[in-house]
C-alpha positions in Angstrom: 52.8 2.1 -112.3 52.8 -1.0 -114.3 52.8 -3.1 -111.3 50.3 -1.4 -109.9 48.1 -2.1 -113.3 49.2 -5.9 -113.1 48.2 -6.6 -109.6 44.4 -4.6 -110.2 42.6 -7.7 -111.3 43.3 -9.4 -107.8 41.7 -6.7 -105.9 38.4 -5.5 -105.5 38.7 -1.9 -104.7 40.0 1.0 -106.1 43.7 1.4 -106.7 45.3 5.0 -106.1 48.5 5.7 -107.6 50.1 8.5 -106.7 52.6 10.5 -108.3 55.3 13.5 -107.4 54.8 15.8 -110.0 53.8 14.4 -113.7 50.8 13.0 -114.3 51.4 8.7 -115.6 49.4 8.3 -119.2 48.7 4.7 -120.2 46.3 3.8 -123.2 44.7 0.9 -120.9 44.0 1.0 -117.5 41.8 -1.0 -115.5 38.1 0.6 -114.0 39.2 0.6 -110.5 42.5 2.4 -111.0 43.0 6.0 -110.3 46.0 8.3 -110.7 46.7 11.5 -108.8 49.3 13.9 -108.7 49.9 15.2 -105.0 52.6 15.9 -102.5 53.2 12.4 -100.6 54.5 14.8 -97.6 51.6 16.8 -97.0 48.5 15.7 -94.7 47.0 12.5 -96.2 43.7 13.2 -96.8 42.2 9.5 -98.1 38.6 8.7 -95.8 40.1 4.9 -95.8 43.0 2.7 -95.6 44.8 0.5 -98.3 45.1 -3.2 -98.3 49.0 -2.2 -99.8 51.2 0.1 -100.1 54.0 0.3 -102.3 57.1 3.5 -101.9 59.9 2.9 -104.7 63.0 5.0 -105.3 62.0 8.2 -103.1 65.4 8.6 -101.7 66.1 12.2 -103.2 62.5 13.4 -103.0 61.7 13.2 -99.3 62.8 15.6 -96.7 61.0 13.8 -93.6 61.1 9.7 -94.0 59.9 8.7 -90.8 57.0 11.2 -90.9 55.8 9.8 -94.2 56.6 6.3 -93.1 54.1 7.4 -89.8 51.7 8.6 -92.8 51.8 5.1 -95.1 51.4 2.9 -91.5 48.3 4.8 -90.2 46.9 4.6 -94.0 47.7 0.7 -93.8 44.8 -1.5 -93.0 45.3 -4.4 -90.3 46.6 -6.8 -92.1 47.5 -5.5 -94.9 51.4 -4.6 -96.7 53.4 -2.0 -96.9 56.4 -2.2 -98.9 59.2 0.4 -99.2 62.1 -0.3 -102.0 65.1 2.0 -102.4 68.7 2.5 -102.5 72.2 2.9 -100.4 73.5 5.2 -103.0 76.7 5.0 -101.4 79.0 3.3 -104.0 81.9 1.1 -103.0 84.0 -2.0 -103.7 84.0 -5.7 -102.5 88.1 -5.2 -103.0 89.0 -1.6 -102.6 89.2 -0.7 -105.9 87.2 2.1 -105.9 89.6 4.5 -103.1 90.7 7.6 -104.2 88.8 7.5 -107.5 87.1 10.4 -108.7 83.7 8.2 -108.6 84.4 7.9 -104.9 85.4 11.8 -104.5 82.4 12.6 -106.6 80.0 10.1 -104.6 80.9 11.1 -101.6 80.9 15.0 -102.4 77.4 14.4 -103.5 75.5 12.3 -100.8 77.1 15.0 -98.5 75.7 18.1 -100.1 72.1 16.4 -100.1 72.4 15.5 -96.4 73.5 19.6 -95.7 70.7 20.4 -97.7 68.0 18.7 -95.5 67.2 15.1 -97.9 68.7 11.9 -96.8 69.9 10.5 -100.5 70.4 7.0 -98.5 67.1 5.4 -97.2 67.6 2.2 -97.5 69.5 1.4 -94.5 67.3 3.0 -92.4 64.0 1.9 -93.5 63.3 -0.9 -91.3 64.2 1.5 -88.3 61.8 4.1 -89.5 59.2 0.8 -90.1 59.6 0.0 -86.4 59.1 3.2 -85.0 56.2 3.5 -86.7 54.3 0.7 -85.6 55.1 -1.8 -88.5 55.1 -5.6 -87.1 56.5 -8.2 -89.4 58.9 -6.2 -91.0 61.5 -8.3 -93.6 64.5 -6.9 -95.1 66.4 -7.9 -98.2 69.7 -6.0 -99.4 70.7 -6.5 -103.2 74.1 -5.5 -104.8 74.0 -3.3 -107.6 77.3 -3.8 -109.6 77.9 -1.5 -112.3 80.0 -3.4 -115.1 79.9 -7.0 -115.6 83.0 -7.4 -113.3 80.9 -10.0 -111.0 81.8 -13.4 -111.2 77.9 -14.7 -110.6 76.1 -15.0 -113.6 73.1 -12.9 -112.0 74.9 -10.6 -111.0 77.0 -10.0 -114.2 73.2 -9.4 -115.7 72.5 -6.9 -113.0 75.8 -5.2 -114.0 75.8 -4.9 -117.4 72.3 -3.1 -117.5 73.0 -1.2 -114.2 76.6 -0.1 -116.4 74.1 0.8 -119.6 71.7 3.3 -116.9 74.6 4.7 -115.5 76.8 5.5 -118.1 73.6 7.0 -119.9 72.6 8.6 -116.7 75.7 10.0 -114.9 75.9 13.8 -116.2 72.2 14.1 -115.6 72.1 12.5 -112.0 74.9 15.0 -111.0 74.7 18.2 -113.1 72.1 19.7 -111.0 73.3 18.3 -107.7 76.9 20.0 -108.2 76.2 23.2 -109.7 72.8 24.1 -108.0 74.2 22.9 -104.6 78.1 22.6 -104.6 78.3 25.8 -106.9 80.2 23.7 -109.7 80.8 25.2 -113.2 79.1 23.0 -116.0 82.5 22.3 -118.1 83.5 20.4 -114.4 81.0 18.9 -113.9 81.2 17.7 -117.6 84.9 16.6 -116.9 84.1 15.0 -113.7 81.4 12.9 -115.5 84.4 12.1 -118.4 86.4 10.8 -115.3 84.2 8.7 -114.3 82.9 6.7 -116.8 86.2 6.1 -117.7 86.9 4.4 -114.2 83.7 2.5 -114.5 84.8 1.1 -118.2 87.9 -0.1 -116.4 87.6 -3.0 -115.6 90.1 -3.2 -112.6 87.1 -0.7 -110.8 84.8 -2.9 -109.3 81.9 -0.3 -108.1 78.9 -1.4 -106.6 75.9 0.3 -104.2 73.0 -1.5 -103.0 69.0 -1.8 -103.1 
């Protein structure tokens, strides 16, 4: 939503942002922006279209991509942008280091119960396909590695690493305690010992995991 804030003063109209299900608070925001909480897969109900649209990190949230991708096109003025950002949450190693690991096991348990379960955890790969079938001309794609560690050689992507290592190591139990006992009937002590597993893989630094945006 701060990007959205940044790039007000270069438009004249009114800027919607729309969120999932919290309402965004910030102490300064511009005249012409407006925030809204709504369902982005019900019936869009806006009387105009949008210069640009911007979809980021929806992977686990949408049950119907190419309908809301059909949604955000016939919202999109002629001319204008549309631009969709998310992940392949599929995690994996330039040099096999990964097979057989319980991050593997556990990766792979999870992105399967999500796809039983009706939501494709994995958009990314498929967005420029959904793009296309919905009309969109001039579509350009750009796929980023997301190491976690700073096992990569580059010196960007050591960068990218070491924060991406900080988020997840902060973040696993709560990306996956849900996901595994809600869905994959998991006891909480297992899915707290799973989570021990696998942060210590990932602070090995033999394990060279990665996933991409």
């Amino acid at each position: 939503m701060a990007a959205l804030i940044a790039i007000e003063p270069d438009l004249d109209n009114t800027c919607y942002g729309e969120e999932q299900d919290s309402a965004f608070e910030a102490e300064v925001v511009p005249p012409n922006v407006r925030f809204e909480i709504d369902d982005v897969e019900a019936d869009w109900t806006y009387t105009s279209k949008f210069d640009y649209i911007h979809c980021r990190c929806m992977g686990n949230a949408i049950r119907d991509w190419p309908r809301l991708v059909r949604q955000v096109h016939e919202h999109t003025k002629p001319g204008g942008y549309t631009e969709f950002v998310d992940l392949d949450l599929e995690w994996t190693s330039p040099d096999d280091s990964l097979h057989n690991t319980t991050a593997q096991k556990a990766n792979t348990a999870g992105l399967s119960a999500y796809r039983a379960h009706g939501i494709e955890p994995s958009p990314g790969p498929h967005l420029a396909n959904w793009m296309k079938a919905a009309g969109f001309e001039d579509i350009h794609t750009d796929r980023l590695a997301m190491p976690i560690g700073t096992w990569p050689q580059d010196k960007k992507l050591k960068e990218v690493g070491a924060w991406n290592y900080l988020q997840m190591m902060e973040g696993l139990e709560a990306f996956h305690q849900a996901l595994f006992t809600r869905l994959l009937g998991w006891e909480v002590g297992e899915v707290k010992a799973m989570v021990a597993r696998v942060r210590k893989e990932f602070k090995d630094p033999k394990v060279h995991c990665l996933y991409y945006l």
